[in-house]
C-alpha positions in Angstrom: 49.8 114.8 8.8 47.9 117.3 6.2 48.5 119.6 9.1 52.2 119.6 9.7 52.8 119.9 5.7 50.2 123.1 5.3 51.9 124.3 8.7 55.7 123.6 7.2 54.4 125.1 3.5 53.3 128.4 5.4 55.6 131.0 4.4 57.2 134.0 6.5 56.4 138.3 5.5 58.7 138.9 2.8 60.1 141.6 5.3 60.8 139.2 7.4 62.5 137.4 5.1 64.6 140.4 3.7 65.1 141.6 7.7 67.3 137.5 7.9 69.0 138.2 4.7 70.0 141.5 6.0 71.1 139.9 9.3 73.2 137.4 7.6 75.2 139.9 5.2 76.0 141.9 8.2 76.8 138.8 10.5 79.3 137.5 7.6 80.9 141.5 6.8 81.9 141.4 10.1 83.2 138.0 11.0 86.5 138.8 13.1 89.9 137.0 12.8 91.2 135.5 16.1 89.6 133.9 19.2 88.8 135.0 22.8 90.7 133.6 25.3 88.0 131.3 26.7 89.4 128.5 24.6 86.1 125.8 24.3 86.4 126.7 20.5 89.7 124.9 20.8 88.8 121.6 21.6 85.7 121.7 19.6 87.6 122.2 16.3 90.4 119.7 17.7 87.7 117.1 18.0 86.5 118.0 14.5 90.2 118.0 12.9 90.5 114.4 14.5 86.8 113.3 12.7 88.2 114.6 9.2 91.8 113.4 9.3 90.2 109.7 10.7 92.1 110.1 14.2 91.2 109.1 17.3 88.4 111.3 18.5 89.9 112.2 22.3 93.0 112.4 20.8 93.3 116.4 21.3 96.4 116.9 23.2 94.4 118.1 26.4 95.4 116.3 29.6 92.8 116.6 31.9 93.0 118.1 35.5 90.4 117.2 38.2 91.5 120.0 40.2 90.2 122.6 38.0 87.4 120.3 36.6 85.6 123.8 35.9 87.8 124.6 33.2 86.8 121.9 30.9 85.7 118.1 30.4 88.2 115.9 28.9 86.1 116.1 25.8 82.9 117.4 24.1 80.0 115.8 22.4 80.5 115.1 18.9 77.3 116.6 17.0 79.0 120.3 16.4 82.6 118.8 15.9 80.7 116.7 13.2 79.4 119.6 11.5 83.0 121.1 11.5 84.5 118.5 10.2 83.7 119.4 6.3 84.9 122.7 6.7 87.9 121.4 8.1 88.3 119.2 5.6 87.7 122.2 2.6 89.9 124.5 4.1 91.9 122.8 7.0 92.8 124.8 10.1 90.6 128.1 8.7 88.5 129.7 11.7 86.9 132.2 9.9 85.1 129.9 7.8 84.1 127.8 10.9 82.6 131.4 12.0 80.6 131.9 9.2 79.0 128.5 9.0 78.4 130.2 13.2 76.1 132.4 11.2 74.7 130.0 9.1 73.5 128.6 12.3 72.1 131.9 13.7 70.4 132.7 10.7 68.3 129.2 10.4 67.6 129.4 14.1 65.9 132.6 13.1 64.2 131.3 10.5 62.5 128.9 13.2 62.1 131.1 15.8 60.2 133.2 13.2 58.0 130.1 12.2 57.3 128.7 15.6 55.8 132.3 16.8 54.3 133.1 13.4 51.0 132.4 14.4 50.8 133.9 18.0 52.1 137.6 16.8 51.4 140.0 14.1 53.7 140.4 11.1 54.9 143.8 12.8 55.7 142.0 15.8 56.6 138.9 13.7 59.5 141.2 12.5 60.9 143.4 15.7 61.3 139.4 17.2 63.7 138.5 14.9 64.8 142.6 14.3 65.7 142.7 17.9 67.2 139.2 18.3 69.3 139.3 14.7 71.0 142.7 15.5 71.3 142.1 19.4 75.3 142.8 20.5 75.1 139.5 22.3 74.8 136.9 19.5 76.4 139.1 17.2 79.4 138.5 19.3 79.0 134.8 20.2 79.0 134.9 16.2 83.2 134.7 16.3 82.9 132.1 19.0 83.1 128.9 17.2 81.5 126.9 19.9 77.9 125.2 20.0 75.9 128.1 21.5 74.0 128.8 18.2 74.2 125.3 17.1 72.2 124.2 20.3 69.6 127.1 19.6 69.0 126.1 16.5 68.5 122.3 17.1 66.6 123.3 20.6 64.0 125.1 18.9 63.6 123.3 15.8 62.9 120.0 18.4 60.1 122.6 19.8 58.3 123.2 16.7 58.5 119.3 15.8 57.5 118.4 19.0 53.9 120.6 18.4 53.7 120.0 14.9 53.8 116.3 14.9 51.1 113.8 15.3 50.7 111.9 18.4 48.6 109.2 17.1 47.6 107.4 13.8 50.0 105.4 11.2 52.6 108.5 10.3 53.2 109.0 14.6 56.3 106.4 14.2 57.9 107.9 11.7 57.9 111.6 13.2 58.9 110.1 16.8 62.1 108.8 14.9 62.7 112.4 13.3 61.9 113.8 16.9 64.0 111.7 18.8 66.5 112.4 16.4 66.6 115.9 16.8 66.8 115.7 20.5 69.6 113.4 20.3 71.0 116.5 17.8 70.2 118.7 21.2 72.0 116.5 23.7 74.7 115.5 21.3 75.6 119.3 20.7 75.8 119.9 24.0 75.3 117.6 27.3 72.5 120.0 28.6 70.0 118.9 26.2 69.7 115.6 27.9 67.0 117.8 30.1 64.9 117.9 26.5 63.7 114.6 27.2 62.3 115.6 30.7 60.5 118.4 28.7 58.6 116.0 26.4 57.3 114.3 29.2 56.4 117.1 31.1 54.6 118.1 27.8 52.9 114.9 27.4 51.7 115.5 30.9 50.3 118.7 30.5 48.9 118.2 27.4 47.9 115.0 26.8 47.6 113.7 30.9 50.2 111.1 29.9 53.2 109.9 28.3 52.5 109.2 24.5 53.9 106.2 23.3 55.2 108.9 20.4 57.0 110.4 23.6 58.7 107.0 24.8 59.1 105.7 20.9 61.4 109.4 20.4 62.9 109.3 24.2 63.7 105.6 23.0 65.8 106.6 19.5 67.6 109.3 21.5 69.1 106.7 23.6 69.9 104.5 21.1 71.8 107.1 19.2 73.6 108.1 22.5 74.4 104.4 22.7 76.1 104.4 19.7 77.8 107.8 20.5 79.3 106.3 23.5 80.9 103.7 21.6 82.6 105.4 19.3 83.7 108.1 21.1 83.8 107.0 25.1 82.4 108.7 27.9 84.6 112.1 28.1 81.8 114.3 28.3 80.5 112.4 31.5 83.7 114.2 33.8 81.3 117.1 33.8 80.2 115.5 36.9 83.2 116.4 38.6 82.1 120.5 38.5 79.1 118.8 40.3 78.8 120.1 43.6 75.3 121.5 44.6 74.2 123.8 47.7 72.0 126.3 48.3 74.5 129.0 48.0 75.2 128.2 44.4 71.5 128.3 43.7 71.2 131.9 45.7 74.7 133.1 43.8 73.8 131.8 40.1 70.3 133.4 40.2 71.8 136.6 41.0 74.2 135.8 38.3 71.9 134.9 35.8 69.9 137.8 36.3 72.9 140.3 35.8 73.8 138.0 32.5 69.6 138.3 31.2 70.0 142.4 32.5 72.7 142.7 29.9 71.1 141.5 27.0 70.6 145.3 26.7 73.6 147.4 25.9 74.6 149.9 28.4 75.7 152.3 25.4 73.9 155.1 27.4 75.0 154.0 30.2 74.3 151.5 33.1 71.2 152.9 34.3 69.8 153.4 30.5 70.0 149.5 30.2 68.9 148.7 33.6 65.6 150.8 33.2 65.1 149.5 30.0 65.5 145.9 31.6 63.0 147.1 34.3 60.5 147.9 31.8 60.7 144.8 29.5 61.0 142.3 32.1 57.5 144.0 33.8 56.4 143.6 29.8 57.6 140.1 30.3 55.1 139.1 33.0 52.5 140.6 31.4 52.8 138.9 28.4 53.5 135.4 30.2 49.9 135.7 31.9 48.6 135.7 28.3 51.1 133.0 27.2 50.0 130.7 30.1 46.4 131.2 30.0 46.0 130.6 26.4 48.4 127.6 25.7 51.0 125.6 27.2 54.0 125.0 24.4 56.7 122.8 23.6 59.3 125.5 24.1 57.6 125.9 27.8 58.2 122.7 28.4 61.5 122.4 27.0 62.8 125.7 29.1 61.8 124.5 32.6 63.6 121.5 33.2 67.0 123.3 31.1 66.8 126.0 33.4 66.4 124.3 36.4 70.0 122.9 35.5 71.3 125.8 34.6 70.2 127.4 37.9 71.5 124.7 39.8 75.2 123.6 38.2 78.1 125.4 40.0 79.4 126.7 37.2 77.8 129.8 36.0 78.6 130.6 32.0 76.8 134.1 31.8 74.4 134.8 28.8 75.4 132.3 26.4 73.4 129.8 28.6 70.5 132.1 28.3 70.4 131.9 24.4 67.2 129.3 24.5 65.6 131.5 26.5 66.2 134.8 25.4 64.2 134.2 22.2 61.3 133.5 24.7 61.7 136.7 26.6 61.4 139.0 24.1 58.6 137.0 22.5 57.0 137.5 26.1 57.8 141.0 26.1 56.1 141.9 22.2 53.6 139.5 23.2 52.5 142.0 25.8 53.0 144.9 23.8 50.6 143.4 21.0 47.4 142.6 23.8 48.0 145.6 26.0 45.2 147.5 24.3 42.9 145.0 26.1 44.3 146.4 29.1 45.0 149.9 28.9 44.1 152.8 26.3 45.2 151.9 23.0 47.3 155.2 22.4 49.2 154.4 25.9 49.7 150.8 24.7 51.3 152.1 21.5 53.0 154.4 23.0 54.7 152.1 25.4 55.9 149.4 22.4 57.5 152.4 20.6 59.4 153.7 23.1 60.8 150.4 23.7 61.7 149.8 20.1 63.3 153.2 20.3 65.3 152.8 23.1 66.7 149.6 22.3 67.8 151.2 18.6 69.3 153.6 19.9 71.2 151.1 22.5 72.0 148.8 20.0 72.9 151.8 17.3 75.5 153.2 19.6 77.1 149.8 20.5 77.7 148.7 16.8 79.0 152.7 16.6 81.7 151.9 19.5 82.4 148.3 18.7 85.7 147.0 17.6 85.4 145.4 14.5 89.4 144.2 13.5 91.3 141.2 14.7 89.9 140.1 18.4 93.5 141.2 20.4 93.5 137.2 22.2 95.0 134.2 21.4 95.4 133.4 18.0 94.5 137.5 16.9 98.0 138.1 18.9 101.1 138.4 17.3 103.2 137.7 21.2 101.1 133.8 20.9 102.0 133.1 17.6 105.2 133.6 18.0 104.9 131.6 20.8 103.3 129.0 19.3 105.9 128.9 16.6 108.9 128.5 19.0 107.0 125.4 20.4 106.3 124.1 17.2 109.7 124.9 15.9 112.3 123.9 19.3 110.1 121.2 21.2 109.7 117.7 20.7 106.1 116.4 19.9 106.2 114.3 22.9 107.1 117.3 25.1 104.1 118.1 28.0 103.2 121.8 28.5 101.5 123.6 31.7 99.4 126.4 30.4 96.3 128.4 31.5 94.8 128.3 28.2 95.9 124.8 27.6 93.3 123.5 24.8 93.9 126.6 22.8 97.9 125.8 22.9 97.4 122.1 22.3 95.5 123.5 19.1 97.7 125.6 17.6 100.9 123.9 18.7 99.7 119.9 18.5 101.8 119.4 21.9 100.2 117.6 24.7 99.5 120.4 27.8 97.2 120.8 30.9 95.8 123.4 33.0 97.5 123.6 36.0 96.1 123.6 39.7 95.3 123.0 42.3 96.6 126.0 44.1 98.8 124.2 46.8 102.6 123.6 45.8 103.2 120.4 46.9 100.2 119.2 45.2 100.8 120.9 42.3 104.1 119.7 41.3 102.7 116.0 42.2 100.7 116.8 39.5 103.2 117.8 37.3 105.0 114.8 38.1 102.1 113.0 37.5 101.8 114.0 33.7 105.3 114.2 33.0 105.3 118.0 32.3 108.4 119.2 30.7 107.2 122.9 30.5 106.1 125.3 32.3 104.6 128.5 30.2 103.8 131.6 32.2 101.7 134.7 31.1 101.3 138.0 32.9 97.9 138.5 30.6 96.4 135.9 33.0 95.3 136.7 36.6 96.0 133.5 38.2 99.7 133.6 36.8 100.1 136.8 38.1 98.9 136.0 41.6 99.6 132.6 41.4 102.0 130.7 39.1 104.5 133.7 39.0 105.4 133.6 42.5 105.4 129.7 42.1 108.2 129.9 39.7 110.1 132.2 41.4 110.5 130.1 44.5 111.1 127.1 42.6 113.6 128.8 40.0 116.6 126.5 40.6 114.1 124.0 38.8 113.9 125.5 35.9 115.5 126.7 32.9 113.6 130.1 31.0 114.0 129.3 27.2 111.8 131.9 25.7 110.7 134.8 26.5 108.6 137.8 24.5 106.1 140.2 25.5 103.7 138.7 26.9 104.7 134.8 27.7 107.8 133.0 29.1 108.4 129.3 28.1 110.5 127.4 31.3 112.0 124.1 31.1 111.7 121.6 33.8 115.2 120.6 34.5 115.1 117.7 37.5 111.4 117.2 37.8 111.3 119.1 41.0 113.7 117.4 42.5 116.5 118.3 45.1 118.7 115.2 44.9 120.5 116.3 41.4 121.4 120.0 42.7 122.8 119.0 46.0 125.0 116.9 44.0 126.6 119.5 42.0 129.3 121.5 44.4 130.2 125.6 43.8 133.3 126.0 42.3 135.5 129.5 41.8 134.3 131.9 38.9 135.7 130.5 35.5 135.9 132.3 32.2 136.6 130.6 29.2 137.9 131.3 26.0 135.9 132.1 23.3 136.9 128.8 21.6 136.1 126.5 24.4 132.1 127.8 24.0 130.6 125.8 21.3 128.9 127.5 18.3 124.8 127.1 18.2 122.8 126.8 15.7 122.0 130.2 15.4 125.9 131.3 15.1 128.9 131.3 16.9 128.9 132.7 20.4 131.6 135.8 21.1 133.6 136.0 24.5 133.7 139.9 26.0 135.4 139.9 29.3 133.7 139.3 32.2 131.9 141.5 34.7 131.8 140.4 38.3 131.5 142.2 41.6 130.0 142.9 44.7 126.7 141.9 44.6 126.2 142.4 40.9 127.2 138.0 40.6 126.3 138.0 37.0 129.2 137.3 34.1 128.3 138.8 30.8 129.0 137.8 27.3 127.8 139.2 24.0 126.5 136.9 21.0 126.1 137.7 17.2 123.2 135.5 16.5 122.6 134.5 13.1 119.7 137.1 12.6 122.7 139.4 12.5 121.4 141.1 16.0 123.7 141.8 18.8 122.6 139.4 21.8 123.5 140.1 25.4 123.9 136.6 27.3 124.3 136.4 31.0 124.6 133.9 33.8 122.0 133.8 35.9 122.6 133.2 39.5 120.7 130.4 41.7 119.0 130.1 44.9 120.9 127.2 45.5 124.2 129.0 46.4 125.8 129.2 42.4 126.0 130.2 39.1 124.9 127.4 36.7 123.9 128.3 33.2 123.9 130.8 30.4 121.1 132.3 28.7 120.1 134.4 25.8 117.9 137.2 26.9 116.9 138.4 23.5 117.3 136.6 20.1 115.1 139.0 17.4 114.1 142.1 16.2 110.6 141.3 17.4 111.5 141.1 21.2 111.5 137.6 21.4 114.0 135.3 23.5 115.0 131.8 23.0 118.1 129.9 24.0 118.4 126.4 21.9 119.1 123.7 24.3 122.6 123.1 22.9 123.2 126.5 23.4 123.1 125.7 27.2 126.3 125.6 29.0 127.8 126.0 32.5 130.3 128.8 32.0 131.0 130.0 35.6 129.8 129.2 38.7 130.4 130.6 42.5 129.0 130.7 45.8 126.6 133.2 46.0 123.4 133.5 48.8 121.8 136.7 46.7 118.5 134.4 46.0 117.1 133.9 43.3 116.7 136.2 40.4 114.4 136.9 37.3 115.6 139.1 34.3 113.7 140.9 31.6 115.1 141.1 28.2 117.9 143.9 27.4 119.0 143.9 23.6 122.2 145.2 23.1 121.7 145.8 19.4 119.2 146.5 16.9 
């Protein structure tokens, strides 16, 4: 016990502990507005919105899809949305200060990593660990991903240093296998992965002490009980990670490759692809060399922890890049100084030098030019662009709360627009509008910034366009209405009737002003009847009727209502003004403003 408290009362170099103050000023300088489009963040900080406002905690709006199981669980453990929740209860819906208690998390996972290899490196060394970690591009980044990345670094290597420092036998042993089992509950309750802790503190029981501890199976033992108690508050959402389940040798073979790529760019290529990849070369054989003196002097916590972690890492189907290598990254360059701190016994001292400062060198000057290049403004996705916000605010603004939404980035939308919405798949069209009967979807929302809508969901809609009615439209998104459910019963009802053109006073005035008659223009195969409305923005709105595949003109719409490019037709603005039997397919306009 004396042990663990002199050990805990051990300070770090005061330059190291200048080098994480330094890190954490320039972390929170440059914490970004907006969000990347990968959208976990999204249902993390639903969960924790739900945890401070006493809702339901899998109440987030997301519907699950099975078909795309990769995408996401139907919900994520609640240790990080826990820590959220008192910043969303300070300041609400604020993602910047969600990102910098991100850094807050960095910078004490530092502060561990620096304790935990304090004794096996110099204080030089000491400080180009947590030098070449702190400034690295990659967490840097992840910093403005409020996701539990860092969160899980923090708590994995903290369990590490626990897991050495404590006792194994005599009266305080009880005590510290609570606090350890608690932290690894804290690993696999931040994120499901950690469950494979466990498996590491029997494998270092094994190793080190020939057997399981009954401080092993007393810690094992609180983790489940707290997981117990997790499951009955908040279910078992987390558990449908199964479904991305589907192991073969091929996704071994393809995420090793993968994961090596992800490791090989932990190194910049700000000179250049082949810079970074020698550079890579050369630490990685640094790497080995210091893991033969690792392995033949001791056998750590951290050892044990990565092997079983990796293994599942290796083995899960869905590869995640580097952000799954955060545990182990810390390890690799520890490997890497390691080697450069023993290498006199192997080589000339001067070479030996010589080697660790050309390495330091080129990875400044890598990381130097990167932070020189990067983009440090608003991140141009989701909530950092103005064409979603202004999505999000016709949702908000024209739908009903009960509405269901199909869209690619669903848990972001169900965020920022508190409407119920799914991912949609799977990529067969009979299947995919059973699911969207299956969910009740009542819109469809379409992006060209997405790949899969492009190749995918675009020519979807096309084909199916006498389904559905476009009721917004900007820059970059398209909101459609499902009219009949996908059904063919209700058009083959309706029958084509001649063109018809109203007066002005039979068209009923919408909310956004009253609707102005031109005459209409109809002819060959140009089947479209134009109008012109004065909307109450006081722009000049061209309205036409689109024509259907199904053989006739049905409905007006407004093709632009706004300075800003935007186009919206309130439902009561909808009205069957002409019709006629027309076999010109289907058709899909972009906005043309006939004003200001």
């Amino acid at each position: 016990m004396l042990a663990v408290i002199h050990r805990c009362r051990e300070q770090l170099p005061k330059s190291v502990i200048l080098l994480l103050v330094s890190v954490a000023g320039f972390y929170a300088a440059t914490v970004r507005a907006g969000n990347f489009w990968p959208d976990d963040y999204a249902l993390y900080v639903h969960h924790a919105e739900n945890i401070a406002l006493g809702r339901a905690y899998s109440d987030t709006g997301y519907i699950y899809n099975a078909a795309v199981a990769d995408y996401s669980p139907r919900s994520y453990p609640p240790v990080f949305p826990l820590l959220l929740a008192p910043v969303y209860r300070a300041f609400g819906l604020n993602l910047i200060a969600m990102k910098l208690e991100e850094v807050a998390f960095f910078i004490l996972a530092l502060t561990v990593i620096a304790f935990y290899w304090k004794r096996d490196l110099k204080s030089s060394y000491l400080f180009a660990l947590i030098a070449i970690l702190g400034y690295n591009p990659n967490f840097w980044v992840a910093k403005d991903a409020v996701v539990s990345d860092l969160p899980f670094l923090l708590f994995f290597y903290l369990t590490a240093l626990v897991t050495e420092l404590a006792p194994r036998f005599g009266p305080w042993r009880w005590g510290w296998a609570t606090v350890t089992g608690a932290l690894v509950y804290l690993c696999v309750g931040t994120r499901t992965v950690g469950i494979t802790i466990m498996v590491g503190l029997v494998l270092f029981d094994i190793v080190k002490q020939r057997k399981i501890t009954s401080f092993t199976a007393a810690a094992i033992s609180v983790c489940f009980i707290l997981l117990l108690l997790q499951r009955l508050w908040i279910g078992t959402g987390e558990q449908s990670y199964a479904d991305q389940l589907h192991l073969t040798i091929n996704t071994v073979w393809s995420n090793l490759q993968e994961y090596g790529r992800s490791l090989a760019a932990l190194w910049p290529e700000s000179l250049g692809h082949s810079a970074s990849l020698l550079l890579f070369a050369t630490t990685t054989m640094l790497a080995f060399v210091g893991g033969y003196f690792h392995f033949r002097d001791s056998f750590k916590a951290v050892d044990a922890f990565l092997i079983p972690y990796l293994t599942v890492v290796i083995v899960w189907p869905a590869p995640q890049g580097i952000r799954f290598l955060f545990p182990l990254i810390p390890f690799y360059v520890y490997l890497v100084l390691l080697a450069a701190s023993r290498l006199p016994e192997v080589i000339p001292g001067i070479y030996a030098k010589s080697v660790f400062a050309i390495v330091i060198l080129m990875v400044c000057a890598l990381y130097g030019l990167r932070y020189r290049r990067a983009h440090y403004g608003t991140i141009p996705e989701a909530d950092g662009l103005a064409s979603f916000n202004r999505l999000c605010a016709f949702v908000r603004t024209q739908t009903k709360p009960s509405d269901v939404f199909v869209f690619r980035r669903s848990r972001a939308f169900s965020l920022f627009t508190s409407r119920s919405s799914a991912v949609y798949g799977p990529y067969d069209e009979k299947e995919l509008i059973a699911f969207f009967k299956s969910i009740g979807a009542s819109y469809i929302v379409s992006s060209g910034l997405f790949e899969d809508d492009r190749q995918f969901l675009t020519p979807f809609l096309q084909k199916n366009s006498r389904h559905l009615e476009r009721l917004y439209e900007n820059d970059d998104f398209q909101v459609f209405r499902i009219r009949d459910n996908f059904s063919d019963r209700n058009l083959a009802r309706q029958r084509p009737a001649s063109v018809e053109t109203r007066n002005s006073d039979d068209i009923p005035a919408t909310r956004s002003g009253s609707v102005l008659l031109q005459s209409s223009r109809l002819g060959g195969n140009d089947v479209r009847c134009s109008f012109v409305a004065r909307a109450g923005w006081g722009v000049v709105t061209r309205v036409e009727v689109a024509r259907r595949q199904v053989g006739f003109l049905r409905s007006a719409k407004l093709l632009c209502a706004n300075r800003s490019g935007d186009s919206a037709v309130p439902r009561k603005a909808t009205r069957t003004w002409a019709s006629r039997q027309c076999h010109h397919g289907p058709e899909f306009w972009l906005p043309d403003c006939a004003g200001d």
